[in-house]
C-alpha positions in Angstrom: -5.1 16.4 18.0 -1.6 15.5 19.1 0.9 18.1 19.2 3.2 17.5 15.8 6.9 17.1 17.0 9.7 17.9 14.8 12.0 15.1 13.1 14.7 14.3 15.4 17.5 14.9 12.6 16.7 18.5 12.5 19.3 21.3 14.9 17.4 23.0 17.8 17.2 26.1 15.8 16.0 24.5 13.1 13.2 22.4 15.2 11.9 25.8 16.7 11.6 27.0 12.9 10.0 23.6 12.2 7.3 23.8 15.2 6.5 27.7 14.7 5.8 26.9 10.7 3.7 23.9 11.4 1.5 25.5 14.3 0.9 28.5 12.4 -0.1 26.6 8.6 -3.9 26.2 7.8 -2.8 22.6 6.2 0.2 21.0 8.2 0.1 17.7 6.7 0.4 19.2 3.5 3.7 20.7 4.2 4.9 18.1 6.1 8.3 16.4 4.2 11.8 16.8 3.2 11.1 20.1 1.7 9.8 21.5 5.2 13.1 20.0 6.8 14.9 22.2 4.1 13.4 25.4 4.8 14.0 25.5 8.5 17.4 24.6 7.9 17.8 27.1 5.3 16.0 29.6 7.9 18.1 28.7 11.3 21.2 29.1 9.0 20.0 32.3 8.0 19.4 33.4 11.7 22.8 32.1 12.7 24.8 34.0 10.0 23.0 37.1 11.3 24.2 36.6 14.2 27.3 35.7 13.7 27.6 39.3 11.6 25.7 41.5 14.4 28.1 39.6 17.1 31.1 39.5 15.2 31.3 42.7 12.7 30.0 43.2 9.3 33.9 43.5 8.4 36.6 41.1 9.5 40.4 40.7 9.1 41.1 38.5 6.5 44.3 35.7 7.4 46.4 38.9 5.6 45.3 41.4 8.3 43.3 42.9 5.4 39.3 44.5 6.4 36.8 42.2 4.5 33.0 41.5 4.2 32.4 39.0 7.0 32.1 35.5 4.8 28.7 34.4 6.7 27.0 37.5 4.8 27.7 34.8 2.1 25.7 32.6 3.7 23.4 34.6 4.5 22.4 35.7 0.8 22.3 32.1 -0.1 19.8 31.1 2.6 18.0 34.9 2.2 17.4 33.0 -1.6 16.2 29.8 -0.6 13.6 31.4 2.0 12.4 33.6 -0.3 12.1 30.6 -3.2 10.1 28.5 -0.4 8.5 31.2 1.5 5.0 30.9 0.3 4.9 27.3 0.5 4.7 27.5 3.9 3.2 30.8 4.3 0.1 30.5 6.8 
């Protein structure tokens, strides 16, 4: 069996999401699709906004000088969602 490369459209983060989903599912080419592409989008954005927060501070200056929730835990959340409506679908 070839090894399954991810589609070209997909960010580097999300192609390392892609590969590590699809080698580790019993069925691959049943998970294979638009829906896939989503996920490890969704999960690379999750990553990134984590990162951003740990690198960056939980709390921020907002354009007024005032301490705010860093905006990417926004971001976050809303990928946090999608992961966890998805997640089993390409569970192992």
């Amino acid at each position: 069996m070839s090894e399954r490369k991810p589609p070209q459209h997909l960010s580097e983060s999300a192609a390392a999401v892609w590969v590590y989903t699809v080698s580790r599912h019993n069925s691959p080419d049943d998970i294979l699709g638009p829906e896939l592409d989503a996920y490890c989008v969704v999960v690379a954005r999750a990553r990134d906004a984590a990162k951003r927060i740990d690198d960056e501070g939980a709390v921020v200056n907002d354009e007024r000088g005032n301490a705010v929730e860093h905006p990417a835990f926004a971001i976050e959340r809303k990928a946090q969602a999608a992961i966890k409506a998805w997640g089993d679908r390409f569970a192992p």
